[in-house]
PyMOL commands that place a pseudoatom at each C-alpha (Angstrom):
pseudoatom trace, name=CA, resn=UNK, resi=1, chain=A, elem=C, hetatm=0, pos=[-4.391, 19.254, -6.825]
pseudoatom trace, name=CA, resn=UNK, resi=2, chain=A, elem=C, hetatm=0, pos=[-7.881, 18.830, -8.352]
pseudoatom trace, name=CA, resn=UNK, resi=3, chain=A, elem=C, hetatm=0, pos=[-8.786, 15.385, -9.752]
pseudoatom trace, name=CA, resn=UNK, resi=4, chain=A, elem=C, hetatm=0, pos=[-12.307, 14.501, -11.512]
pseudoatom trace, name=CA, resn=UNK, resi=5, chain=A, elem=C, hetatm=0, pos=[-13.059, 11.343, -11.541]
pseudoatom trace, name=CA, resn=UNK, resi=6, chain=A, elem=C, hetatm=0, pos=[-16.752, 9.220, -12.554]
pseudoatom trace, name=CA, resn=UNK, resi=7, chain=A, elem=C, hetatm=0, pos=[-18.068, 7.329, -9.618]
pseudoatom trace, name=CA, resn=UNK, resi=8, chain=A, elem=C, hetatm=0, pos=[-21.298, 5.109, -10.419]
pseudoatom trace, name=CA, resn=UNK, resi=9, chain=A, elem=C, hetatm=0, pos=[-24.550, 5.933, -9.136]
pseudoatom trace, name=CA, resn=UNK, resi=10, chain=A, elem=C, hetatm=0, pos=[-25.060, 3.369, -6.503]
pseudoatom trace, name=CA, resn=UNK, resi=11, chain=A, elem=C, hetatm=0, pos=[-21.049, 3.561, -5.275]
pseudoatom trace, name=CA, resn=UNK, resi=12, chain=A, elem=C, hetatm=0, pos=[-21.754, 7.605, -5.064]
pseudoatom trace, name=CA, resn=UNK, resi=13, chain=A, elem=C, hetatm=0, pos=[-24.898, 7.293, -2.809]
pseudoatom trace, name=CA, resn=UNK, resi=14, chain=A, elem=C, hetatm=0, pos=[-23.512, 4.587, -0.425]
pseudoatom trace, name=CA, resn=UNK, resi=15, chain=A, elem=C, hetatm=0, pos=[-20.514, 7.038, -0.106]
pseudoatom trace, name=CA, resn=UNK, resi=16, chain=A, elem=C, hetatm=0, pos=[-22.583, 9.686, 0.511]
pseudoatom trace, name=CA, resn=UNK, resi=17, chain=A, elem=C, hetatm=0, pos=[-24.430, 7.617, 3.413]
pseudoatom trace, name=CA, resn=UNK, resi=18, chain=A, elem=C, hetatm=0, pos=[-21.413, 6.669, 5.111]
pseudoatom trace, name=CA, resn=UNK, resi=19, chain=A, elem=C, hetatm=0, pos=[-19.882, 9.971, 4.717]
pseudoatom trace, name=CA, resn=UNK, resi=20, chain=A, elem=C, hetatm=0, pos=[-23.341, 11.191, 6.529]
pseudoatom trace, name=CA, resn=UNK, resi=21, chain=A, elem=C, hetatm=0, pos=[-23.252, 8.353, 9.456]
pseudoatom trace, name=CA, resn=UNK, resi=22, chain=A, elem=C, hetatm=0, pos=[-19.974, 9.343, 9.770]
pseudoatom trace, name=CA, resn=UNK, resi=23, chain=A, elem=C, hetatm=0, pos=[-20.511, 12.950, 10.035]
pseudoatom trace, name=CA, resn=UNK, resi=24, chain=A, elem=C, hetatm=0, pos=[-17.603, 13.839, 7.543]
pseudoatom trace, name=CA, resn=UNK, resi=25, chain=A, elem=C, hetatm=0, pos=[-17.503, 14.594, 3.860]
pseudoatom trace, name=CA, resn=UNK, resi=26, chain=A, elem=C, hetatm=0, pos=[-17.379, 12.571, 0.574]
pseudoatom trace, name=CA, resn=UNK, resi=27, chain=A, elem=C, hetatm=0, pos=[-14.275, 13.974, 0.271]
pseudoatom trace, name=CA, resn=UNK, resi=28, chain=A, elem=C, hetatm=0, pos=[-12.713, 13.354, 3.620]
pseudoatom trace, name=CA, resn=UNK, resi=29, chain=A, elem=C, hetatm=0, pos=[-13.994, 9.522, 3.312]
pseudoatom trace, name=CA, resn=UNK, resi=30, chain=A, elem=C, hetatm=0, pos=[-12.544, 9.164, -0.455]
pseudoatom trace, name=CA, resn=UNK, resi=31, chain=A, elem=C, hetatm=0, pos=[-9.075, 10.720, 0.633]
pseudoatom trace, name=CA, resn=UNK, resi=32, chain=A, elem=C, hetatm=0, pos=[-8.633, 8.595, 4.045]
pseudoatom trace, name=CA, resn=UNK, resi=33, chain=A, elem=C, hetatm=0, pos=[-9.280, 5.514, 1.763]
pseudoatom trace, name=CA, resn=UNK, resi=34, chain=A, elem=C, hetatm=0, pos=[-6.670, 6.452, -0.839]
pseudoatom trace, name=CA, resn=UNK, resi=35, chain=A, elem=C, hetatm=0, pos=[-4.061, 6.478, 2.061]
pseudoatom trace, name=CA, resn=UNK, resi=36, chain=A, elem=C, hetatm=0, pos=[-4.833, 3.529, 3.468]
pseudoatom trace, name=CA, resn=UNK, resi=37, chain=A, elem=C, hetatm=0, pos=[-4.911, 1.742, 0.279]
pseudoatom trace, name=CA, resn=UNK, resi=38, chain=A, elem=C, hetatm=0, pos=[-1.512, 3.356, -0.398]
pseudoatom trace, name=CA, resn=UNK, resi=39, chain=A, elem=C, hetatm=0, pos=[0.260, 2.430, 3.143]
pseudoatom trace, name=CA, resn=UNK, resi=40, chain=A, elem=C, hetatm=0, pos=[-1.068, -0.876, 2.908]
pseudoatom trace, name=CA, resn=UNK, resi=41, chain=A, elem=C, hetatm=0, pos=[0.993, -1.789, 0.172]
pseudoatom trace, name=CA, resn=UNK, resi=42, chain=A, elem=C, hetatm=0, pos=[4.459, -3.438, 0.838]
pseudoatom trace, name=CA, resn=UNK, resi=43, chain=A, elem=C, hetatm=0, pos=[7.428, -2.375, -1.280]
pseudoatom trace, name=CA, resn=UNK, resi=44, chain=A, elem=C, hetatm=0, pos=[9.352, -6.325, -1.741]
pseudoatom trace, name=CA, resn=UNK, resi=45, chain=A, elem=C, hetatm=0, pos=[12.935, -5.809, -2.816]
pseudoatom trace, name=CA, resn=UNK, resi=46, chain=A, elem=C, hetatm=0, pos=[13.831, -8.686, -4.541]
pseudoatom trace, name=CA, resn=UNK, resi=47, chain=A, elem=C, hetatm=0, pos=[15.954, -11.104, -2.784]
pseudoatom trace, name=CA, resn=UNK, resi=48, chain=A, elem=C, hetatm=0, pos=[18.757, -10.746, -5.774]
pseudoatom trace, name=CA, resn=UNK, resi=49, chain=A, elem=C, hetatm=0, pos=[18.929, -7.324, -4.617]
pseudoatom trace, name=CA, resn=UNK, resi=50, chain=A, elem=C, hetatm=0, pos=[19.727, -7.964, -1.052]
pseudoatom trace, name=CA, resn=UNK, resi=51, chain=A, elem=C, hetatm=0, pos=[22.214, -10.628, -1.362]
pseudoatom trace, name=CA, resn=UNK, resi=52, chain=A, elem=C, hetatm=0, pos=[24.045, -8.394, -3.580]
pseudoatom trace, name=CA, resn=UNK, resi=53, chain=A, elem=C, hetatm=0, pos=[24.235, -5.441, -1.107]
pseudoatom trace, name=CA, resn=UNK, resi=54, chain=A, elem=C, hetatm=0, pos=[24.987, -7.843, 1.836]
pseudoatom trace, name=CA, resn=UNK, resi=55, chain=A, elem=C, hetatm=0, pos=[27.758, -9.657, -0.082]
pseudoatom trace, name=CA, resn=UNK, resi=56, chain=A, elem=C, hetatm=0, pos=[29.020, -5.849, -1.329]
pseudoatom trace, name=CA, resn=UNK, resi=57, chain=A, elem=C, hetatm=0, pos=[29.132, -5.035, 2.233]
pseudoatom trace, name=CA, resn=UNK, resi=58, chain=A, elem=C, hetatm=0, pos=[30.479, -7.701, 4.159]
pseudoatom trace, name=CA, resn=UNK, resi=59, chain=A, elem=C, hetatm=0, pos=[31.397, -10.684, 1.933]
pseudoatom trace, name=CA, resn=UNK, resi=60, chain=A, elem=C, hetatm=0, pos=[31.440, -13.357, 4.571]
pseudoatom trace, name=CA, resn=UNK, resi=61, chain=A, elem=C, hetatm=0, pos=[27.691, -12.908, 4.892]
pseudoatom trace, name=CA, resn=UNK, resi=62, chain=A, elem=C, hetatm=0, pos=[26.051, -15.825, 3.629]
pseudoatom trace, name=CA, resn=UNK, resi=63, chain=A, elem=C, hetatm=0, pos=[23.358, -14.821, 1.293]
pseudoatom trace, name=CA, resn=UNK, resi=64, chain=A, elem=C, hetatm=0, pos=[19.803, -16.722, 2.073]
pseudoatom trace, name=CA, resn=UNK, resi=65, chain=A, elem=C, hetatm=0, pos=[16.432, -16.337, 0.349]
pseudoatom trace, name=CA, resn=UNK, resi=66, chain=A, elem=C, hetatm=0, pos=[14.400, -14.982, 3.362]
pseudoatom trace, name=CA, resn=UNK, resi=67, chain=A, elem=C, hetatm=0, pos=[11.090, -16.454, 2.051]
pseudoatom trace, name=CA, resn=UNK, resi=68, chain=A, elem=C, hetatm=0, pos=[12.882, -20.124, 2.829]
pseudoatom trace, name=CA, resn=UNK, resi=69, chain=A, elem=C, hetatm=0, pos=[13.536, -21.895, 6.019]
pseudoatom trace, name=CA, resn=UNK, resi=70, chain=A, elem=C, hetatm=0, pos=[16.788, -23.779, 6.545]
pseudoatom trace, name=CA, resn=UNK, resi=71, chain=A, elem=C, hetatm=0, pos=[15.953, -27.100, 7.838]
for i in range(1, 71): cmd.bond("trace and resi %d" % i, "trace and resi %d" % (i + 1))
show_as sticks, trace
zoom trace
């Protein structure tokens, strides 16, 4: 898939350098960081959502917010 998109001037040529020191392309660099920005994300379920398929399944299953501790 083609995509155009406008880079600024001084992003473009430090891209270009590092693309240069690296001995790969522009394109190479800009694709490898899209990835990584996109597996870095984490996909949260909300805890609602969990309890609710854990209580579905198995009903005895008490149903705890995973960001708290119990004391």
């Amino acid at each position: 898939m083609r995509l155009t998109i406008n880079i600024p001037d001084d992003i473009h040529r430090s891209l270009k350098i590092k693309a240069a020191k690296e001995g790969t392309t522009m394109h190479a660099l800009l694709l490898q960081g899209i990835d990584d920005h996109l597996k870095s994300k984490i996909i949260t379920v909300p805890t609602a959502i969990i309890c609710r398929t854990i209580l579905s399944r198995r009903s005895s299953v008490p149903c705890q917010d995973p960001g708290k501790r119990s004391a």
